[in-house]
CHARMM internal coordinates of N, CA and C (Angstrom, degrees):
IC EDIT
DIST 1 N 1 CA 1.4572
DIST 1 CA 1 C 1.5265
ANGL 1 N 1 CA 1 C 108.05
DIST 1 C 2 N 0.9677
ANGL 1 CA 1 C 2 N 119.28
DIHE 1 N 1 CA 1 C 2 N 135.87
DIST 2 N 2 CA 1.6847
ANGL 1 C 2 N 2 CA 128.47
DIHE 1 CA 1 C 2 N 2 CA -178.01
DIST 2 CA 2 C 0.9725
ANGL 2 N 2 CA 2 C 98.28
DIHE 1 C 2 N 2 CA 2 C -81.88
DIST 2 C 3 N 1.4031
ANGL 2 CA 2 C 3 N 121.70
DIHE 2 N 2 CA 2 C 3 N 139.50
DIST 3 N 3 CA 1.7820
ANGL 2 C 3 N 3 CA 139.52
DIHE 2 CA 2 C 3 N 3 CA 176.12
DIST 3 CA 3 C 1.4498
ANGL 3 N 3 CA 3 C 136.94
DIHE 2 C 3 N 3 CA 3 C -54.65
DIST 3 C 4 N 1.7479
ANGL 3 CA 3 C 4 N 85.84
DIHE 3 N 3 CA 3 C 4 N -14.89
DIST 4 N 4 CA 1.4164
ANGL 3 C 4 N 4 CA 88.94
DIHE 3 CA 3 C 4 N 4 CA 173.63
DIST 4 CA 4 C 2.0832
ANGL 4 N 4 CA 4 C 102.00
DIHE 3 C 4 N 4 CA 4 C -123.08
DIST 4 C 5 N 1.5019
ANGL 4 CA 4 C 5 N 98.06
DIHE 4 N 4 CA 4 C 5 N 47.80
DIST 5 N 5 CA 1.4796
ANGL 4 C 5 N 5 CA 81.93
DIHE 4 CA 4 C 5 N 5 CA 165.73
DIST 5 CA 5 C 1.1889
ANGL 5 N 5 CA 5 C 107.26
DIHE 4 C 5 N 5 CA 5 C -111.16
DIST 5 C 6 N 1.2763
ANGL 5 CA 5 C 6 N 110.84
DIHE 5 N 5 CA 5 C 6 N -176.28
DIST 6 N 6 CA 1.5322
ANGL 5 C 6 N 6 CA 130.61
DIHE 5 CA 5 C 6 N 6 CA -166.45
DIST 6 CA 6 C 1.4551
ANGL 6 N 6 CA 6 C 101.18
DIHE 5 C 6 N 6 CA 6 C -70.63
DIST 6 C 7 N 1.1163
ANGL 6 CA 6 C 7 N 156.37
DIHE 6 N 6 CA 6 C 7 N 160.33
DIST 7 N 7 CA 1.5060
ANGL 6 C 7 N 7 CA 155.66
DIHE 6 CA 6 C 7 N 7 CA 86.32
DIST 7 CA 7 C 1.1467
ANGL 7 N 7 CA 7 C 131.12
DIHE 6 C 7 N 7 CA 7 C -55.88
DIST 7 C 8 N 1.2468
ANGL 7 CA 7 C 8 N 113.73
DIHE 7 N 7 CA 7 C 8 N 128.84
DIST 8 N 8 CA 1.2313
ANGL 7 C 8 N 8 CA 118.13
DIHE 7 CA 7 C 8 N 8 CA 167.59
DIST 8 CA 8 C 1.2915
ANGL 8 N 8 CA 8 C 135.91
DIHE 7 C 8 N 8 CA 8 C -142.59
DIST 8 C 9 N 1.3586
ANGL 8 CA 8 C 9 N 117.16
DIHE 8 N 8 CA 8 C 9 N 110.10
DIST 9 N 9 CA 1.8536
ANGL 8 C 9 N 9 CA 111.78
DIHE 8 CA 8 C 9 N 9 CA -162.24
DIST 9 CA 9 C 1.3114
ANGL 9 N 9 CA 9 C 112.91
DIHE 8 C 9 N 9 CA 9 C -65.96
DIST 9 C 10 N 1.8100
ANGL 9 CA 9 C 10 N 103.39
DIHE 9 N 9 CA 9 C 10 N 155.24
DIST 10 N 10 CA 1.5626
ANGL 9 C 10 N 10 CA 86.51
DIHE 9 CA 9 C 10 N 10 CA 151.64
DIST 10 CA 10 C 1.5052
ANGL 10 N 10 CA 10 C 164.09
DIHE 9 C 10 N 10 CA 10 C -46.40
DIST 10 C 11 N 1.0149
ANGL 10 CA 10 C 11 N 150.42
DIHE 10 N 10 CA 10 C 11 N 120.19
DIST 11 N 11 CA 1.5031
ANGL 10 C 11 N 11 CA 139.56
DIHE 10 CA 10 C 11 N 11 CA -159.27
DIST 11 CA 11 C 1.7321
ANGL 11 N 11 CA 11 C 88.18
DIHE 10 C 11 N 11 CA 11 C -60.99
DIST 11 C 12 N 1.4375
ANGL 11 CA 11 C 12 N 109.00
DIHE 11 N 11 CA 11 C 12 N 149.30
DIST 12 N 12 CA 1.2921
ANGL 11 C 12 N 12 CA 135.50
DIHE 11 CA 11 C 12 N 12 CA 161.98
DIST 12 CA 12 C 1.6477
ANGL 12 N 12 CA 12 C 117.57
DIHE 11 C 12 N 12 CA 12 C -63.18
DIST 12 C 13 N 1.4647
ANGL 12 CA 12 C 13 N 121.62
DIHE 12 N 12 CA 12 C 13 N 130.37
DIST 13 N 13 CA 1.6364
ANGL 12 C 13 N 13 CA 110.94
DIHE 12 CA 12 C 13 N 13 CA -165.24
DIST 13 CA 13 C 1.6715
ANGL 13 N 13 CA 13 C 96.98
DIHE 12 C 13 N 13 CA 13 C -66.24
DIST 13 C 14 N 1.1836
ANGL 13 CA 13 C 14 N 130.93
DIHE 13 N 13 CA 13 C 14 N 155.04
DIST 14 N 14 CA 1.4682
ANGL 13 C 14 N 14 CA 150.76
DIHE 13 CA 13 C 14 N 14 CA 158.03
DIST 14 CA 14 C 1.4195
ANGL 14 N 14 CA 14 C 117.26
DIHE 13 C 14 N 14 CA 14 C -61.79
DIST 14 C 15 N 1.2371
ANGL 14 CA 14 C 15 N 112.14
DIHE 14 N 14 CA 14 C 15 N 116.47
DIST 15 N 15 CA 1.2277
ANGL 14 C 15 N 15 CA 136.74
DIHE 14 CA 14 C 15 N 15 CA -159.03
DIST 15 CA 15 C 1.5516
ANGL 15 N 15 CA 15 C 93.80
DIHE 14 C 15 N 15 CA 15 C -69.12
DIST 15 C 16 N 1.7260
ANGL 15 CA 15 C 16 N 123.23
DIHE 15 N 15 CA 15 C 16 N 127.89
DIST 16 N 16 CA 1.2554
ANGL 15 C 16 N 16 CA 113.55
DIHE 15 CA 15 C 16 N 16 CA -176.56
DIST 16 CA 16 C 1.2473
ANGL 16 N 16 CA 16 C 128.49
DIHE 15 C 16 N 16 CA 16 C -108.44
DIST 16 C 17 N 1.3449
ANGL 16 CA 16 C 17 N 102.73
DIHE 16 N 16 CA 16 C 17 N 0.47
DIST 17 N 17 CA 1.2990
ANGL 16 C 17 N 17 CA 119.06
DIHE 16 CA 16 C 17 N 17 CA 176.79
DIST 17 CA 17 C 1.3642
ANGL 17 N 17 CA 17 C 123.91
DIHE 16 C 17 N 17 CA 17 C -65.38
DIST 17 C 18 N 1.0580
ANGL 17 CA 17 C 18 N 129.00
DIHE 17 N 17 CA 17 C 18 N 126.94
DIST 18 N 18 CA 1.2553
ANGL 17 C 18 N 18 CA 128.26
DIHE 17 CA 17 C 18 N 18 CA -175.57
DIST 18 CA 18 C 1.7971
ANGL 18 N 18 CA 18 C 116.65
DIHE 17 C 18 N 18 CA 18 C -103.56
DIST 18 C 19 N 1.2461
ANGL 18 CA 18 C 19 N 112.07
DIHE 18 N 18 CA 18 C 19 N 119.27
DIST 19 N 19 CA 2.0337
ANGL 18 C 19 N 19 CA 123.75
DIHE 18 CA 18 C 19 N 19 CA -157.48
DIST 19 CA 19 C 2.0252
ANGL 19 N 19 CA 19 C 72.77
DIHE 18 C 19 N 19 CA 19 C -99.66
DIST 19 C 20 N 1.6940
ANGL 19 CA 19 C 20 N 68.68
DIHE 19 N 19 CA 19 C 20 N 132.54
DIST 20 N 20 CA 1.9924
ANGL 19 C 20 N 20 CA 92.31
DIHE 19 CA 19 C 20 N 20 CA 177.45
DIST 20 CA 20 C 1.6126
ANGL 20 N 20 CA 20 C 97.44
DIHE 19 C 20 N 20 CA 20 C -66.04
DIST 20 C 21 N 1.3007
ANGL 20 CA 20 C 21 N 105.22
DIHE 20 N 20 CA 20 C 21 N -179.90
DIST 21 N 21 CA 1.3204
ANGL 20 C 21 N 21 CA 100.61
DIHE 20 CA 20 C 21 N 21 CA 161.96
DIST 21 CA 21 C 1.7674
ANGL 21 N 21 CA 21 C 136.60
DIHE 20 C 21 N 21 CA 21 C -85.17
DIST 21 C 22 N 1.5930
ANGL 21 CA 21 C 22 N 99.55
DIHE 21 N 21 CA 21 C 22 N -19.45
DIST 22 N 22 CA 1.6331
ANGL 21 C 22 N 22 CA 95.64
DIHE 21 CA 21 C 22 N 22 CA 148.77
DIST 22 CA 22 C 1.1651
ANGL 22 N 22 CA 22 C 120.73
DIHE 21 C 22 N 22 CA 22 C -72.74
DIST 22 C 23 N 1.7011
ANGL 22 CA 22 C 23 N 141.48
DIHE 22 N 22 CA 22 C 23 N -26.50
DIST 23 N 23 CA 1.3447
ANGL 22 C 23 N 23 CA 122.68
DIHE 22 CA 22 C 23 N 23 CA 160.91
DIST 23 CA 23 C 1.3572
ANGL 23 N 23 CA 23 C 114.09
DIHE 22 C 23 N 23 CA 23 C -50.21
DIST 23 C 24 N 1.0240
ANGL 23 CA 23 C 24 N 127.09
DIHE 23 N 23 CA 23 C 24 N -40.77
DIST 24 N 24 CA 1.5171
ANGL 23 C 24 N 24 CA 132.10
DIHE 23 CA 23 C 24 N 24 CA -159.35
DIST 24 CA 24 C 1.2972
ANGL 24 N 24 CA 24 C 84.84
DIHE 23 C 24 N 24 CA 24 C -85.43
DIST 24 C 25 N 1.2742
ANGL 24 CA 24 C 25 N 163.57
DIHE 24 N 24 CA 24 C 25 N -136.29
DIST 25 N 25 CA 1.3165
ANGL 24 C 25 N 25 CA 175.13
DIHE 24 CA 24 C 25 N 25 CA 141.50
DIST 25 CA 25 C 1.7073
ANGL 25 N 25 CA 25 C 91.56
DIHE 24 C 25 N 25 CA 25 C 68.43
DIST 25 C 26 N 1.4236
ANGL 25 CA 25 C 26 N 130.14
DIHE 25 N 25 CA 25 C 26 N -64.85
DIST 26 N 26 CA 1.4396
ANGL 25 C 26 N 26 CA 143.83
DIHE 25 CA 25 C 26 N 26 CA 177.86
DIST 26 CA 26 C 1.7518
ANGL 26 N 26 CA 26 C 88.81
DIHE 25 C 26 N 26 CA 26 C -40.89
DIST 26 C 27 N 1.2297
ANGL 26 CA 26 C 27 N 110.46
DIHE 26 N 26 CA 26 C 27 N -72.49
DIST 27 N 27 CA 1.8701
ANGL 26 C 27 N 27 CA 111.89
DIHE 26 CA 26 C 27 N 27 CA -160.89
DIST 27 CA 27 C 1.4288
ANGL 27 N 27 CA 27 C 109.29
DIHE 26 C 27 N 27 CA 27 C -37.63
DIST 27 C 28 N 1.5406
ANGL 27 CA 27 C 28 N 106.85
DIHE 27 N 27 CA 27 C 28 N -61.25
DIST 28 N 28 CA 1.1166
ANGL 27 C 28 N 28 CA 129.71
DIHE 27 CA 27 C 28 N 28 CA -176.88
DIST 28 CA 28 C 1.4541
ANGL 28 N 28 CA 28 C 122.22
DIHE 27 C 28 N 28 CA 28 C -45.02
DIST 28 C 29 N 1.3369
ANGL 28 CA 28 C 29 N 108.39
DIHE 28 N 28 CA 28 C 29 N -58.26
DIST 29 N 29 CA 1.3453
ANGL 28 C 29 N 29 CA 98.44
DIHE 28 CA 28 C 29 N 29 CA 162.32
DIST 29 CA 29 C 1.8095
ANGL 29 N 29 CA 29 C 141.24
DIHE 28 C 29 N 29 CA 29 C -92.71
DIST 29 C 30 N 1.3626
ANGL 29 CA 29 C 30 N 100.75
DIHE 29 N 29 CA 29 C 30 N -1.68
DIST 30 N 30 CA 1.3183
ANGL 29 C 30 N 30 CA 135.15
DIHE 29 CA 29 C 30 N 30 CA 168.92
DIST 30 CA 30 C 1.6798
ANGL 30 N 30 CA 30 C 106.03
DIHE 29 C 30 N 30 CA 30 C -64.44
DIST 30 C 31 N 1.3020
ANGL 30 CA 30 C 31 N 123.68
DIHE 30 N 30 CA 30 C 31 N -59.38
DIST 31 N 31 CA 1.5579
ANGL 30 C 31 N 31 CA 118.34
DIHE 30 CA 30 C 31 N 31 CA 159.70
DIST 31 CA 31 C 0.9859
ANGL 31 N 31 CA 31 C 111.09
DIHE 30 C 31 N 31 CA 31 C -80.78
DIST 31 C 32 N 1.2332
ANGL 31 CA 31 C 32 N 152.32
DIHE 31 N 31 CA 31 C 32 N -9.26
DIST 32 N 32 CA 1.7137
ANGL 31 C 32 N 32 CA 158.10
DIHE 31 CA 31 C 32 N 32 CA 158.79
DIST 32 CA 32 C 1.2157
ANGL 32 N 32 CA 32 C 124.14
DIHE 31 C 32 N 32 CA 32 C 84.38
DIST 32 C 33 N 1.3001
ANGL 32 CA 32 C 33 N 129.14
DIHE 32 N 32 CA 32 C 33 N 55.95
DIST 33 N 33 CA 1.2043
ANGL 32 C 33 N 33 CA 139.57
DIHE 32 CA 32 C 33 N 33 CA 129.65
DIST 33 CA 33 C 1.1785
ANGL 33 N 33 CA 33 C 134.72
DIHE 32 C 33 N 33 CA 33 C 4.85
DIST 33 C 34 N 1.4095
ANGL 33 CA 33 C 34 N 121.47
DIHE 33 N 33 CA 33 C 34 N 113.46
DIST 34 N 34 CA 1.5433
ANGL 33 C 34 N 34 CA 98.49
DIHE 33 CA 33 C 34 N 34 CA 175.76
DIST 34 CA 34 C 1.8527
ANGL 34 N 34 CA 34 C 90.76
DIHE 33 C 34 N 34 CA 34 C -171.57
DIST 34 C 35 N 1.5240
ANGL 34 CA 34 C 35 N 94.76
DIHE 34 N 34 CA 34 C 35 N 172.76
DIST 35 N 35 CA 1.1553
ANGL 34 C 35 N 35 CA 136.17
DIHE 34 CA 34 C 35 N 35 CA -152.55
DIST 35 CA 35 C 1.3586
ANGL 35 N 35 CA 35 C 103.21
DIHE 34 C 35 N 35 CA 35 C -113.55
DIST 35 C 36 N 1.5288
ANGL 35 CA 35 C 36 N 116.03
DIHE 35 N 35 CA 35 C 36 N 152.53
DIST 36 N 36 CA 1.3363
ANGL 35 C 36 N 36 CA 137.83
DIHE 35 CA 35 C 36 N 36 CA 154.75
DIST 36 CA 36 C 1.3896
ANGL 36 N 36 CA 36 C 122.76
DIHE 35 C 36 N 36 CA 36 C -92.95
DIST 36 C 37 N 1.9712
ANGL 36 CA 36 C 37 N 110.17
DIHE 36 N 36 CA 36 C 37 N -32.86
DIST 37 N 37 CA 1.1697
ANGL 36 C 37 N 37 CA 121.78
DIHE 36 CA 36 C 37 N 37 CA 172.97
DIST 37 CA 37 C 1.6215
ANGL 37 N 37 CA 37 C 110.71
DIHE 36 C 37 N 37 CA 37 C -113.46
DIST 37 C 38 N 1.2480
ANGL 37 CA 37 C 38 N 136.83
DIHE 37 N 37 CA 37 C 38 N 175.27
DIST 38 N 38 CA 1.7117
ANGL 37 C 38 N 38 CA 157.29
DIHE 37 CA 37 C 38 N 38 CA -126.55
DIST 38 CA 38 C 2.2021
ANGL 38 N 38 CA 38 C 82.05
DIHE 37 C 38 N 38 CA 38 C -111.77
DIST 38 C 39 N 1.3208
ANGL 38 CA 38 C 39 N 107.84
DIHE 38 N 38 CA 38 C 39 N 2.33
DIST 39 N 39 CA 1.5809
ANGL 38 C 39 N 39 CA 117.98
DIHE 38 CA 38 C 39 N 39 CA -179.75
DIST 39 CA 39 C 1.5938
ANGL 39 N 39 CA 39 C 118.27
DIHE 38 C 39 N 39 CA 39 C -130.93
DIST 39 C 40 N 1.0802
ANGL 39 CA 39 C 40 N 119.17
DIHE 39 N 39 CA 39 C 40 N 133.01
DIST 40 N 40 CA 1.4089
ANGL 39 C 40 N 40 CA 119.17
DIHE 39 CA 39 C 40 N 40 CA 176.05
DIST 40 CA 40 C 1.5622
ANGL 40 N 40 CA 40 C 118.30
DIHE 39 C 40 N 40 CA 40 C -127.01
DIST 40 C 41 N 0.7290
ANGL 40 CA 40 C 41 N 127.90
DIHE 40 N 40 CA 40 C 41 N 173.48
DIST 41 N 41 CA 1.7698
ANGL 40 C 41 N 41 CA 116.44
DIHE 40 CA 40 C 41 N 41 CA -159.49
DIST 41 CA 41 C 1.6826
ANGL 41 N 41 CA 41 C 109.17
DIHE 40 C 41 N 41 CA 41 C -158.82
DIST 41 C 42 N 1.5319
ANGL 41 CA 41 C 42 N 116.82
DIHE 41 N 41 CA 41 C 42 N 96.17
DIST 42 N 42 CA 1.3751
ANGL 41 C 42 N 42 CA 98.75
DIHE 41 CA 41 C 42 N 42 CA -168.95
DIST 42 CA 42 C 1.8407
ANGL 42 N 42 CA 42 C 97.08
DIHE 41 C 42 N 42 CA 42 C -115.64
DIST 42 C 43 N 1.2672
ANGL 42 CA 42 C 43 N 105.60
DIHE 42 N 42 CA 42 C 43 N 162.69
DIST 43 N 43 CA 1.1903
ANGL 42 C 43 N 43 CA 110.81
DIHE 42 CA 42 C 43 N 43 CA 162.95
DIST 43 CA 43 C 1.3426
ANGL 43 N 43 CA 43 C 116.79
DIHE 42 C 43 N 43 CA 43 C -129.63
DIST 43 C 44 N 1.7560
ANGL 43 CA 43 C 44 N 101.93
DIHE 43 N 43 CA 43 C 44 N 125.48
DIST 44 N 44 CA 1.2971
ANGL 43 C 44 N 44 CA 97.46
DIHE 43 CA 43 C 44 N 44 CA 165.39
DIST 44 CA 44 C 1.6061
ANGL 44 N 44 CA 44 C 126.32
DIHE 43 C 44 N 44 CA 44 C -101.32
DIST 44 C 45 N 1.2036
ANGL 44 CA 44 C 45 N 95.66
DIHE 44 N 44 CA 44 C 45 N 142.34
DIST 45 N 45 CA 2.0019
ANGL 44 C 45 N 45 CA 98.11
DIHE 44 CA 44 C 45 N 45 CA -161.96
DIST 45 CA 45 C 0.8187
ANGL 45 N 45 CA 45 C 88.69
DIHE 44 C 45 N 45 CA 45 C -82.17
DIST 45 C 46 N 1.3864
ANGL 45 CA 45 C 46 N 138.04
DIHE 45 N 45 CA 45 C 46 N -63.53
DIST 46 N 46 CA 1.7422
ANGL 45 C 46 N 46 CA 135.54
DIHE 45 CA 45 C 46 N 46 CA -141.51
DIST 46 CA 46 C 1.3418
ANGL 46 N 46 CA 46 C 97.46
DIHE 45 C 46 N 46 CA 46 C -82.93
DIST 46 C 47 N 1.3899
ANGL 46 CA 46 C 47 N 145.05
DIHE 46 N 46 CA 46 C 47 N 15.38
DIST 47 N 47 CA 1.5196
ANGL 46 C 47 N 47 CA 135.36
DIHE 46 CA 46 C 47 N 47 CA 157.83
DIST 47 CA 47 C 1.7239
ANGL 47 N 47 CA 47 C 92.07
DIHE 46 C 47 N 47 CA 47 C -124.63
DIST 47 C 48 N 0.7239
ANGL 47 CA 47 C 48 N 142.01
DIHE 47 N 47 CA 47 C 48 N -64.37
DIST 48 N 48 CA 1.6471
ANGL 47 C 48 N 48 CA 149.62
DIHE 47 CA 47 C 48 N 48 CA 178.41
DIST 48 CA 48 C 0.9713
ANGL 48 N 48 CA 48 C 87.04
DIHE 47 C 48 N 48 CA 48 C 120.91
DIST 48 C 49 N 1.4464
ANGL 48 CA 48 C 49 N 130.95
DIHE 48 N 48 CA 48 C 49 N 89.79
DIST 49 N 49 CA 1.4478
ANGL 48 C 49 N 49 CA 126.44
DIHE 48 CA 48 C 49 N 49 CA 158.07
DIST 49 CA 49 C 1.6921
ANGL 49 N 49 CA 49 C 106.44
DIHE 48 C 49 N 49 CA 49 C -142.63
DIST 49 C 50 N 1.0700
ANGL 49 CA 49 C 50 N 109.47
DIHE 49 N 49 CA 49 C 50 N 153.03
DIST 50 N 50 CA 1.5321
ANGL 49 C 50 N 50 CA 118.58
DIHE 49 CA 49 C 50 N 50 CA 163.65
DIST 50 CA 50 C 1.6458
ANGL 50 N 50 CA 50 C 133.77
DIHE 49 C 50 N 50 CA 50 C -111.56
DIST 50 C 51 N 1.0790
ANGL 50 CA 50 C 51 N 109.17
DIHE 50 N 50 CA 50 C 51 N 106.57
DIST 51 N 51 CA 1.7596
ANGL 50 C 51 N 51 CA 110.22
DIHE 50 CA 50 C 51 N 51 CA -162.54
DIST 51 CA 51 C 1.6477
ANGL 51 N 51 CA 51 C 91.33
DIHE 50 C 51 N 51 CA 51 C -99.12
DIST 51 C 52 N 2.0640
ANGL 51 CA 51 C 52 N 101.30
DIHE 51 N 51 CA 51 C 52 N 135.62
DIST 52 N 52 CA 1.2354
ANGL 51 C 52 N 52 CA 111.50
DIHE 51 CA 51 C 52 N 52 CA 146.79
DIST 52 CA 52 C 0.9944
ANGL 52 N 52 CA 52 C 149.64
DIHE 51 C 52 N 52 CA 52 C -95.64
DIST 52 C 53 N 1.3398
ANGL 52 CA 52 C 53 N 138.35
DIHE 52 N 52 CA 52 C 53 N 108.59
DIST 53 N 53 CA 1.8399
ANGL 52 C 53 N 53 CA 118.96
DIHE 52 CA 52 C 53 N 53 CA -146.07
DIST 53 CA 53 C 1.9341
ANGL 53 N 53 CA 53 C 94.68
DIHE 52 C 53 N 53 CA 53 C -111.69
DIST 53 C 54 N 1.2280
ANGL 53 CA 53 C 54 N 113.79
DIHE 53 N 53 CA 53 C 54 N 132.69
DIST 54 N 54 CA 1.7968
ANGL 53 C 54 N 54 CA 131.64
DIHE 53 CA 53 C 54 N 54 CA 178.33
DIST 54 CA 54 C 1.4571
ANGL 54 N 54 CA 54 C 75.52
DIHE 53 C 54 N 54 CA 54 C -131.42
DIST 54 C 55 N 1.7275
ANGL 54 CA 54 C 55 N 74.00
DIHE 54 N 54 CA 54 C 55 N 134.01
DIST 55 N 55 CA 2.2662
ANGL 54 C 55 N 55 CA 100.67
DIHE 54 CA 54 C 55 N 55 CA 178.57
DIST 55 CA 55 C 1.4216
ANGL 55 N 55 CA 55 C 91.82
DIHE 54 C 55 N 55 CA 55 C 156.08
DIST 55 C 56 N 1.6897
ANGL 55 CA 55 C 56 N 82.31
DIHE 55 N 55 CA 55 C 56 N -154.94
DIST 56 N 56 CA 1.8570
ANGL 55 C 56 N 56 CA 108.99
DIHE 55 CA 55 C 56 N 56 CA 175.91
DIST 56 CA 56 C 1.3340
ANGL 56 N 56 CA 56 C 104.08
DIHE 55 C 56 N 56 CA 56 C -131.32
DIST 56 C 57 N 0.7384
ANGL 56 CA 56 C 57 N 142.39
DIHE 56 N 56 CA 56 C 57 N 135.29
DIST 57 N 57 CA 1.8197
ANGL 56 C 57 N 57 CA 142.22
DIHE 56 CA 56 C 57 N 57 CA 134.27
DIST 57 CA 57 C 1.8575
ANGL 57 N 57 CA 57 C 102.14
DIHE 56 C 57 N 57 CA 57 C 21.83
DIST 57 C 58 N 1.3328
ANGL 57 CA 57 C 58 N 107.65
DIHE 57 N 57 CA 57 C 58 N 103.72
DIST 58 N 58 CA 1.2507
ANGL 57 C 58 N 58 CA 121.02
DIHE 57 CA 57 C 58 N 58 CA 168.85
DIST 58 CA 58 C 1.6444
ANGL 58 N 58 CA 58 C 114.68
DIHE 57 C 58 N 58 CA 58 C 98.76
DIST 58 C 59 N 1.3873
ANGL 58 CA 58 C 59 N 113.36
DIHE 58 N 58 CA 58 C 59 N -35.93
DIST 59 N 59 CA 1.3409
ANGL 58 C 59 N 59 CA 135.60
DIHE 58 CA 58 C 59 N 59 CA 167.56
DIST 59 CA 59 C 1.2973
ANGL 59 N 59 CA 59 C 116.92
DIHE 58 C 59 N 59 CA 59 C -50.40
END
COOR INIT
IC SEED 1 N 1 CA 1 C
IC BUILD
């Protein structure tokens, strides 16, 4: 490989487990999450998913 090429690792396998929605709701506010607006927006990498949370802080 020449010294100035790119590397690039493999992607990590995708987490397949699927977190209910009280797990997910628990995480979320369990590390504490939060919002400026009545919407919160998380992404989880290690499943590839995108969760939308409408509420308040803890809700």
């Amino acid at each position: 490989m020449r010294e100035t090429a790119l590397s690039i690792p493999e992607e990590p396998k995708t987490n397949e487990h699927r977190m209910t929605k009280e797990e997910i709701e628990f995480f979320v506010n369990h590390i504490g999450l939060s919002s400026d607006t009545h919407y919160l927006v998380w992404v989880d990498i290690d499943r590839q998913l995108t969760h939308v949370f409408l509420g308040t802080k803890g809700k």
